[in-house]
C-alpha positions as CSV (number, residue, x, y, z in Angstrom):
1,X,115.2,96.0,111.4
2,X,116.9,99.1,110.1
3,X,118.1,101.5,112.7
4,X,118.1,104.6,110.4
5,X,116.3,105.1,106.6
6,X,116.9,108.3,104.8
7,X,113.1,109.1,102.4
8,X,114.5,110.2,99.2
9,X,111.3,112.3,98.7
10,X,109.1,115.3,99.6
11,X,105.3,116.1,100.3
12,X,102.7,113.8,102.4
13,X,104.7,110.4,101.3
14,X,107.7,111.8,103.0
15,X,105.5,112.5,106.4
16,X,103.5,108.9,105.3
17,X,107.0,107.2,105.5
18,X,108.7,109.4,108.6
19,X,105.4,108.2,110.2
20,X,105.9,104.5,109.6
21,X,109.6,104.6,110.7
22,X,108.7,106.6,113.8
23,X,106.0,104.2,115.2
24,X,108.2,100.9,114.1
25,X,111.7,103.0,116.1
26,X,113.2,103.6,113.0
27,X,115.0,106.9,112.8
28,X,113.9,108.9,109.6
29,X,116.5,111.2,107.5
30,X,114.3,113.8,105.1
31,X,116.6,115.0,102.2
32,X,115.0,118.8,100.8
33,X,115.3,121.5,98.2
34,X,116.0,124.9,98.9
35,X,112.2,125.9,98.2
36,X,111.2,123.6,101.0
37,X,113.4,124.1,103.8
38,X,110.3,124.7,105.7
39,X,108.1,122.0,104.2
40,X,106.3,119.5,107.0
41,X,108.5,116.5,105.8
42,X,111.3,118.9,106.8
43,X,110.2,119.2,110.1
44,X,108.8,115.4,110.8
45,X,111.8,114.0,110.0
46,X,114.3,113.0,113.0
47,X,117.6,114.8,110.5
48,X,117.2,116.9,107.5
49,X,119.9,117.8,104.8
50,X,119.6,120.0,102.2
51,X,119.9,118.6,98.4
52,X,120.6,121.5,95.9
53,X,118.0,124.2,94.1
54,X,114.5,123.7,93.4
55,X,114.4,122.4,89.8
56,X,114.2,118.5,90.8
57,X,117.0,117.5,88.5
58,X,119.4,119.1,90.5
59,X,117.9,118.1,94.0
60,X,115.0,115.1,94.1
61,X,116.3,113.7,90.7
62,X,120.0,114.3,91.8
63,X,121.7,110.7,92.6
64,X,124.7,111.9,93.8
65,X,123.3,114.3,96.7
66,X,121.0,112.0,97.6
67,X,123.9,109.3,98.1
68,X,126.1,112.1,99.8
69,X,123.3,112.8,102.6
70,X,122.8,108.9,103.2
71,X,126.7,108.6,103.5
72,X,126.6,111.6,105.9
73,X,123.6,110.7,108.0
74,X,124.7,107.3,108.3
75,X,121.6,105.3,107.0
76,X,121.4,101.9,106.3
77,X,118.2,101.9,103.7
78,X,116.7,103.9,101.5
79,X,112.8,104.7,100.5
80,X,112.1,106.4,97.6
81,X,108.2,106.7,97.9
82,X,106.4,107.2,94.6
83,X,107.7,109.6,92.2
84,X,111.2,111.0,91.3
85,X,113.7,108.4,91.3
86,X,111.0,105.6,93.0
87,X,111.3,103.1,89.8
88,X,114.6,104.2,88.1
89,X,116.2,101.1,87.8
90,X,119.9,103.1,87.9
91,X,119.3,104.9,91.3
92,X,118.3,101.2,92.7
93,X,121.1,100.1,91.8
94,X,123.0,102.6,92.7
95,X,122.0,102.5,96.5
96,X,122.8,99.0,96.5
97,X,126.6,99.8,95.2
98,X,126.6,102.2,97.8
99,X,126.1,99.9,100.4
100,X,122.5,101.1,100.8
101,X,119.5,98.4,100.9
102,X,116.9,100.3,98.3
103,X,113.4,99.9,100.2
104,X,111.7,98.7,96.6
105,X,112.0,95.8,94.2
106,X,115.3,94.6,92.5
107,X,116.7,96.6,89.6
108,X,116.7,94.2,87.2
109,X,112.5,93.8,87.9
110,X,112.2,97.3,87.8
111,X,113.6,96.9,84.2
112,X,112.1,94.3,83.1
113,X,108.6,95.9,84.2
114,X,109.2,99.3,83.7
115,X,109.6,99.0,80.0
116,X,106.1,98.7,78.9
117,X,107.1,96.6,75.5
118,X,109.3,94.5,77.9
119,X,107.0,94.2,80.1
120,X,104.3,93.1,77.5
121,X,106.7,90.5,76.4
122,X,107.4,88.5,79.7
123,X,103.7,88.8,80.4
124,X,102.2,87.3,77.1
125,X,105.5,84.9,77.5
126,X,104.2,84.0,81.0
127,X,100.6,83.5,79.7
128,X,99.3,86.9,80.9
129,X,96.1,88.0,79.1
130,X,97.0,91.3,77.6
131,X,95.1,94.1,75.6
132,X,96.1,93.2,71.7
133,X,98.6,95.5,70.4
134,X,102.3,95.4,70.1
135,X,105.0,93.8,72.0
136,X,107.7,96.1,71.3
137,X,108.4,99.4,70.0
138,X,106.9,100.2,66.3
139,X,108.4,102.8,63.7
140,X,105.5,105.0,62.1
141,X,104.8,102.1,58.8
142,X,104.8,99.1,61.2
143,X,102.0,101.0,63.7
144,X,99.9,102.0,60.5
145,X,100.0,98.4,59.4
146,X,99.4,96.9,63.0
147,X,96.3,99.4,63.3
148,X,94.8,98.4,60.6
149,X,94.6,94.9,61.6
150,X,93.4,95.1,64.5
151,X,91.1,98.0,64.3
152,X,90.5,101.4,65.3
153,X,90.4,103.2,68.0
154,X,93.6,102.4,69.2
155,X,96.1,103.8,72.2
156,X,99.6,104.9,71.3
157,X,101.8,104.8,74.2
158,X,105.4,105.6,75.3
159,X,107.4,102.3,76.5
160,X,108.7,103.8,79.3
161,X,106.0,106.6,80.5
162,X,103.9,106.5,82.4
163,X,100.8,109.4,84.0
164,X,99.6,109.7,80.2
165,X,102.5,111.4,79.3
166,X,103.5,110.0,75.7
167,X,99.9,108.5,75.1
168,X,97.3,108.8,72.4
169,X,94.3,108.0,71.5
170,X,93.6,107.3,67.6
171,X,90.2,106.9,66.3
172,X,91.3,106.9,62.3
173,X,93.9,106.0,60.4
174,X,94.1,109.3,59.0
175,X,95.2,110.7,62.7
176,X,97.9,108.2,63.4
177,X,101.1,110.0,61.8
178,X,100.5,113.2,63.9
179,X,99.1,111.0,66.7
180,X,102.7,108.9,66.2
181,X,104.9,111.6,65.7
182,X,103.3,113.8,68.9
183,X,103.4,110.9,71.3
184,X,107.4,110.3,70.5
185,X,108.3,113.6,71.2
186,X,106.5,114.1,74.2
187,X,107.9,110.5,75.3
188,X,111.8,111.8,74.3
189,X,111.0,115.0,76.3
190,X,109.7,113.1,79.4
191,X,111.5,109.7,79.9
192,X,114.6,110.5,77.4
193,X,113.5,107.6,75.3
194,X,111.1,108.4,72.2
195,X,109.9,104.4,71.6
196,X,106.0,103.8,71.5
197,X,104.0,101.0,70.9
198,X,100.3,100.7,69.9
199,X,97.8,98.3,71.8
200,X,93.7,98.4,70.9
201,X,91.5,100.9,72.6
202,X,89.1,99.3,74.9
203,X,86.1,101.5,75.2
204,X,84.4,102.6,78.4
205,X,86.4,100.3,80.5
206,X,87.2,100.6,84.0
207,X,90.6,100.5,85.6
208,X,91.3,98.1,88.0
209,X,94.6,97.1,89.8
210,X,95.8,94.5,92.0
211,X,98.1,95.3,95.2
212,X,101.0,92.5,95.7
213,X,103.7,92.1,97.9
214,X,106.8,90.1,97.8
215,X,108.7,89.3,100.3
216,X,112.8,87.8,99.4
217,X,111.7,84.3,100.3
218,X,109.9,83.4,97.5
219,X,106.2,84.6,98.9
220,X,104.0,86.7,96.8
221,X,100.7,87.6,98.0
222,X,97.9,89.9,96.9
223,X,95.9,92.1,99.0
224,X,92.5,92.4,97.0
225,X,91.6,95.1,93.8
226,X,91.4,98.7,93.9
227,X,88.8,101.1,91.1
228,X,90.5,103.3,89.7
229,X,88.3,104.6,87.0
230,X,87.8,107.8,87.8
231,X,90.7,109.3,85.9
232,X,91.4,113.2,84.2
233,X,93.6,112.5,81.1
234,X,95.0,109.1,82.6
235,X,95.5,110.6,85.8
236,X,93.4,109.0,88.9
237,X,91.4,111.3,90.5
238,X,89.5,109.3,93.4
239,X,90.3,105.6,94.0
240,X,88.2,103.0,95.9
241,X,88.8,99.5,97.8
242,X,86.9,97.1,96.7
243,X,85.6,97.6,93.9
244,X,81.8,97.3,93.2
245,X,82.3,95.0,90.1
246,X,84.4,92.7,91.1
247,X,83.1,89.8,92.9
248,X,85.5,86.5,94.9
249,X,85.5,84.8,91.3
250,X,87.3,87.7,89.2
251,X,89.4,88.7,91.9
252,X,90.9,85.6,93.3
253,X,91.8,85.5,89.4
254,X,93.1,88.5,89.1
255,X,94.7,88.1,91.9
256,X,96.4,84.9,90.7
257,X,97.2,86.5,87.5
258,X,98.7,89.5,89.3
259,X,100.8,86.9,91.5
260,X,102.1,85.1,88.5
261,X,103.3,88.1,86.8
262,X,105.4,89.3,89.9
263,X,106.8,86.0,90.4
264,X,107.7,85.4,86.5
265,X,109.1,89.5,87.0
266,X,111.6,88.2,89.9
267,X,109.4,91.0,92.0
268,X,110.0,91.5,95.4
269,X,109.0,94.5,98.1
270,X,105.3,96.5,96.9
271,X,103.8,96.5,93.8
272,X,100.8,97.0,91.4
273,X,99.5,95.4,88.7
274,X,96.6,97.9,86.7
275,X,94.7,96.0,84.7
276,X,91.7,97.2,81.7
277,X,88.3,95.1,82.2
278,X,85.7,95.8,79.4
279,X,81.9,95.3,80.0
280,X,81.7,91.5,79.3
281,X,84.1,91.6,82.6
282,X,87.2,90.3,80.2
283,X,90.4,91.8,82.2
284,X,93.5,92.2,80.6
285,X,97.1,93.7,81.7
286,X,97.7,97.0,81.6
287,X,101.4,97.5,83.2
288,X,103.0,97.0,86.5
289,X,103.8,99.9,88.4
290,X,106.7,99.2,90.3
291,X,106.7,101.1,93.4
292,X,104.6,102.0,96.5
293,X,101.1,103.8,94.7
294,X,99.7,107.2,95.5
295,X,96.2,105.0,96.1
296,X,97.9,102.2,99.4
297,X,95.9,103.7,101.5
298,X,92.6,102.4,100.3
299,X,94.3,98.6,100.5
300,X,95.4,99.6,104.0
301,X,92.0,100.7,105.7
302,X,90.5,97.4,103.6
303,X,93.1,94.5,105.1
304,X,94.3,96.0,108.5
305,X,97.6,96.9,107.0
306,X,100.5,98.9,107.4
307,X,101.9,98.9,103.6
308,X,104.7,101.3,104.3
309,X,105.7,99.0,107.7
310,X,105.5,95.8,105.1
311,X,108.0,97.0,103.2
312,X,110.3,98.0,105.6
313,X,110.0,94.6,107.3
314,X,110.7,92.7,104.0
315,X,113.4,95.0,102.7
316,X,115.4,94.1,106.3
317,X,115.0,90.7,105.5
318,X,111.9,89.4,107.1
319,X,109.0,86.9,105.7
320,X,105.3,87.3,105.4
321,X,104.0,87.2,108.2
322,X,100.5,85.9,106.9
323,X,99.3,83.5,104.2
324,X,96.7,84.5,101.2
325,X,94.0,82.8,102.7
326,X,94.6,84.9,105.9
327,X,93.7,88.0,104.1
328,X,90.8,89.3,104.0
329,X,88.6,92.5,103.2
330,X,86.4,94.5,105.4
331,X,84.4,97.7,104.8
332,X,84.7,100.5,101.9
333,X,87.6,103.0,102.0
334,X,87.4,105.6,99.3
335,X,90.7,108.5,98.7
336,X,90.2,112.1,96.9
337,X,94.0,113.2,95.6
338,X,93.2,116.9,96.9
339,X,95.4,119.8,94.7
340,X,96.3,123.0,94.5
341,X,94.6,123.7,91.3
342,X,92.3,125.4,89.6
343,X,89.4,123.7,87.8
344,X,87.6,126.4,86.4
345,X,90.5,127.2,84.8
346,X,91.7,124.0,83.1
347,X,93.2,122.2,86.6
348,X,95.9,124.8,86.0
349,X,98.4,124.9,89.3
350,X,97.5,127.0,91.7
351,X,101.1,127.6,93.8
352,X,101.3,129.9,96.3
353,X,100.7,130.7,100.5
354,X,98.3,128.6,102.1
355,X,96.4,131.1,104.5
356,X,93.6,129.3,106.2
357,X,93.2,125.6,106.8
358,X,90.1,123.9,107.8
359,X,90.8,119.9,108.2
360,X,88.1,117.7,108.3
361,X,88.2,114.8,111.0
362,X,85.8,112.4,112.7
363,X,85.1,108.9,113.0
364,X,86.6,107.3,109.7
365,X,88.6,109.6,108.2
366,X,92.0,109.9,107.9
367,X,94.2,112.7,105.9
368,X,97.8,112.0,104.6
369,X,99.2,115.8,104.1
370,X,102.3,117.2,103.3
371,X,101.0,120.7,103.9
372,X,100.6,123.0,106.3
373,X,98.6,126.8,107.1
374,X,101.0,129.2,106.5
375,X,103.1,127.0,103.9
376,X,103.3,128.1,100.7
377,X,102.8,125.6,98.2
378,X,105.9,126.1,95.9
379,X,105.5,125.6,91.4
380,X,108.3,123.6,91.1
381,X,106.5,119.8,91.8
382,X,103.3,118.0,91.4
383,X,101.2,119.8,93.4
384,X,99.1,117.4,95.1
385,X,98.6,119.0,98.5
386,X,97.0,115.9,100.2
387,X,94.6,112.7,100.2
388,X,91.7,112.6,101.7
389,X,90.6,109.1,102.8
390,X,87.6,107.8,104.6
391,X,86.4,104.3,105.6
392,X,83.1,103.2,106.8
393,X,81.6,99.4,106.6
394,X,79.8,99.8,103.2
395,X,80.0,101.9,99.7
396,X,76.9,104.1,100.3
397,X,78.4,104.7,103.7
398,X,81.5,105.9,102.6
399,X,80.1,107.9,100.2
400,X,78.4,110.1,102.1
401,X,80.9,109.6,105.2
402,X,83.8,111.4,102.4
403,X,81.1,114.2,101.8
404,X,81.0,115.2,105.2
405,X,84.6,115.2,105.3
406,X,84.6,117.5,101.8
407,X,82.2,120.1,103.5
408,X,84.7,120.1,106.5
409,X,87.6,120.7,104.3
410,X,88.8,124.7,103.4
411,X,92.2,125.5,102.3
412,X,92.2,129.5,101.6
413,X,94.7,131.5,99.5
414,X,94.8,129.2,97.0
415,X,92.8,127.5,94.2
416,X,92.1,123.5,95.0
417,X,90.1,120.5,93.0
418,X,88.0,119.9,96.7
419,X,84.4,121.1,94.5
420,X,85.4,118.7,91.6
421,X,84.7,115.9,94.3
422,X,81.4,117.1,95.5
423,X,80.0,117.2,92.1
424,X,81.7,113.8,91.6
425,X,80.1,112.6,94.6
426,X,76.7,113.5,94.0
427,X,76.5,112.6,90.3
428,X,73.9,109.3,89.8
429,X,76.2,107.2,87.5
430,X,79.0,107.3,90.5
431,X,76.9,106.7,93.4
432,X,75.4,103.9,91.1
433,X,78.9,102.6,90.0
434,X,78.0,103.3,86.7
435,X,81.9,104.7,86.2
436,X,84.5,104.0,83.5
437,X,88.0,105.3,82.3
438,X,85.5,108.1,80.3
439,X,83.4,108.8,83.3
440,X,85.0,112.3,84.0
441,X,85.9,114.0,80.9
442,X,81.7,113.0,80.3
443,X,80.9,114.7,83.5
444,X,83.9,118.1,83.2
445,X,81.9,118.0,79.4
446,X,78.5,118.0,80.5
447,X,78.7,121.0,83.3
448,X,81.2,123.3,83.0
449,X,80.6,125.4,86.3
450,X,82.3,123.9,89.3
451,X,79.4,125.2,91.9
452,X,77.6,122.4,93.3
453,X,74.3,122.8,94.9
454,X,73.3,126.4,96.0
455,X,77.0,126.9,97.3
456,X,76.4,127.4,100.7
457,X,78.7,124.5,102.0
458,X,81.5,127.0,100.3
459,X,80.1,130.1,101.7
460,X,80.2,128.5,105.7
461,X,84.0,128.1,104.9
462,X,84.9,130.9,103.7
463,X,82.7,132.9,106.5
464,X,84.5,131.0,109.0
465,X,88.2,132.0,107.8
466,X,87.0,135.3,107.4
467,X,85.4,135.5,110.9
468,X,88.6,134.8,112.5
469,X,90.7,136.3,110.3
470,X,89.6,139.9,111.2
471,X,89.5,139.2,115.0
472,X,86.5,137.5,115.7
473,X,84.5,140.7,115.2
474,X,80.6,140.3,114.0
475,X,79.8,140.8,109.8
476,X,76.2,142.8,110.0
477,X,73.7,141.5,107.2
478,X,71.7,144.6,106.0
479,X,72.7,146.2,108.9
480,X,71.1,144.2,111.7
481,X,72.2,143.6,115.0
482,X,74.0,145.2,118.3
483,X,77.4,144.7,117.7
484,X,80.2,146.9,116.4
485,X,80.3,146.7,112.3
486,X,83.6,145.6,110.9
487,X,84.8,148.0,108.4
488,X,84.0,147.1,104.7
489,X,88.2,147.5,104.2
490,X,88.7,145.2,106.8
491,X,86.7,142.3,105.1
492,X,88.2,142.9,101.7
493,X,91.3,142.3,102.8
494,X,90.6,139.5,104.9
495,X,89.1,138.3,101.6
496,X,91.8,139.0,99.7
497,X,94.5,137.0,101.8
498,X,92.3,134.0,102.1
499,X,91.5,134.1,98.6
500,X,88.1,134.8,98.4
501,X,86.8,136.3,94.2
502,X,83.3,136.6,95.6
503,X,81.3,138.1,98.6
């Protein structure tokens, strides 16, 4: 096992990683921006070494610095978590010339599946059922031509994007140039690479991957499904293990499907392979996303395992310690990406000091966090704050296990998605399982206010911050009781640091 490993990233999968290292006696090297030379991965970490400004292409996204600290610190592996530089193909290779081991799959893998044409090549060569569409990039005559075969609607998407950057959806022929043309430049401006390809637009269907795990001895194994329907423009907003569609049938083979392709990819260390399944329960692949997913805890509180761990122990060189039919899946786990973000006001960011924070906690629950009261929460990166996770032995269980963990939850001074999840929780088609790719923009569609219920779960929270914010003194209604009365100013601007619009 490695004796030191530098975590070429920020936020909660920093502290996720520093964690894993810490209980396995690993030393853990955090690498940081100037705007977050007091974030908590800062802190967690055994050494810390600053990388450059905030703008991540001149810290996170900077090679060179990060190779420079691992030289310095003396590491022997590198993780690159999710994000940034986690499936550039160059920086993998790259810490291998070093004379780093890079805690992630081989480069030429990451290639192969991080090209989606590529990819869609050595899957349909491998016998992979795919969605039909292209299998390599298409100039603007060649999509009209291939659309028009197989039918609108159809998905234009950028070969090497990924988190709906670069993607469109085309419901007529007389959309696809601008659709075309809109989808290349936002591909160029994101991944430096403008190609696109076209694939058929499956409607309603739900979004289902498959976690595997290679180890460098030829095992491939894979740890059961996860739903991930529930999605904002292509971006998952609450994820679930199992899921309630799938039964042993469809996912011993979509397991074996998801096997296959990482064998035929040359795929070793963790990976996932999303797949599209329609309403007859047809399942078709989507991409492989080669890196450790926002979503591994789910598969975690599912199996009994330590994904971070596994792929530290197979990166130093070590087998599987377990066989598929030694896997198995217990309870429900459900996960709520929780932002800084305002949805009332189109999920703009919402940066700034965090000045009150209320985690929730309890039997099942489990927060991974990269934040802390008192931080504030910088513009410069995604600005997922934390994820929220809860396990309990069933569905309905964890359901209304994660909405006692939402009403326990209060993050003050700054605008957060946390009500989105209430309403999501309460809705009847998601407590039914009645949910699809569609599921959300139908529900943000349908009721615009944010509010759920009569609001008083909000109301206790903000009462609580406030309370101890102006020194525990008493807040007369109507001007009852004994006890001295707080000064109106004194409230307002409690209110006003913690964020507070309304009294």
């Amino acid at each position: 096992m490695f004796k030191k490993v530098l975590i070429a990233n920020r936020g909660e999968i920093a502290v996720r990683v520093i964690r894993a290292c810490r209980e396995m006696g690993v030393a853990s090297v955090a690498v940081f921006s100037d705007v977050d030379r007091a974030a908590l991965h800062v802190t967690q970490a055994d050494e810390a070494y600053p990388i450059g400004p905030a703008p991540a292409r001149e810290s996170y996204l900077n090679t060179a610095r990060i190779l420079e600290v691992a030289r310095r610190s003396g590491v022997e592996a590198i993780h690159p978590g999710y994000g940034f530089l986690s499936e550039n193909a160059q920086f993998a290779r790259a810490c291998t010339e070093a004379g780093f081991k890079f805690i992630g799959p081989p480069p030429a893998a990451m290639e192969l599946m991080g090209s989606k044409t590529r990819a869609r090549q050595a899957m349909q060569a491998a016998g992979v059922p795919f969605v039909p569409g292209s299998a390599r990039g298409l100039s603007l005559a060649e999509a009209e031509a291939l659309a028009d075969k197989i039918g609108y609607p159809v998905m234009i998407k950028a070969a090497a994007g990924g988190g709906g950057k670069g993607m469109r959806l085309v419901q007529s022929a007389a959309d696809l140039k601008a659709a075309y043309e809109t989808a290349a430049s936002e591909a160029l401006r994101s991944f430096n690479d403008a190609e696109v390809y076209l694939e058929k637009y499956i409607v309603n269907p739900r979004h289902i991957e498959i976690q595997v795990l290679g180890d460098e001895h030829g095992n491939v194994v894979y740890l059961g499904e996860r739903e991930c329907s529930v999605q904002r423009r292509h971006q998952k907003v609450i994820e679930e293990a199992p899921s309630a569609i799938v039964d042993e049938d469809l996912r011993s083979r979509m397991g074996a499907v998801a096997v296959q392709a990482a064998k035929s990819a040359g795929y070793t260390n963790a990976g996932t392979v999303e797949f599209l399944v329609d309403r007859e329960r047809n399942f078709y692949f989507l991409e492989m996303n080669t890196r450790l997913q926002v979503e591994h805890p789910v598969t975690e509180l599912v199996t009994g395992l330590d994904l971070v761990q596994l792929q530290l122990r197979i990166a130093s060189g070590e087998r599987l310690s377990f066989r598929q039919e030694e896997i198995t899946l217990r309870g429900h786990a459900i996960e709520c990406r929780i932002y800084a973000e305002d949805p009332e006001n189109n999920f703009f960011p919402s940066p700034g000091k965090i000045t009150r924070l209320l985690r929730p906690s309890g039997p099942g629950v489990r927060e991974d966090s990269g934040v802390y009261e008192g931080w504030t929460v910088p513009l410069d990166y995604d600005p997922m704050l934390s994820k929220l996770i809860v396990f309990a032995p069933d569905r309905a269980s964890a359901m209304a296990r994660m909405r006692r963990a939402l009403d326990e939850y209060f993050v003050g001074g700054i605008k957060t998605n946390l009500a989105l999840f209430r309403r999501i929780l309460e809705h009847p088609d998601f407590i039914a399982a009645r949910i699809d790719t569609g599921f959300l923009d139908r529900l943000l569609r349908s009721t615009p206010a944010l509010q759920t219920g009569d609001g008083l779960t909000e109301i206790a929270a903000v009462a609580a911050a406030l309370f101890t914010a102006v020194g525990n003194s008493t807040l007369h209604v109507n001007g009852s009781g004994r006890e001295r009365r707080t000064s109106d100013s004194a409230w307002l601007k409690a209110a006003r640091r913690e964020g507070v619009h309304r009294l």
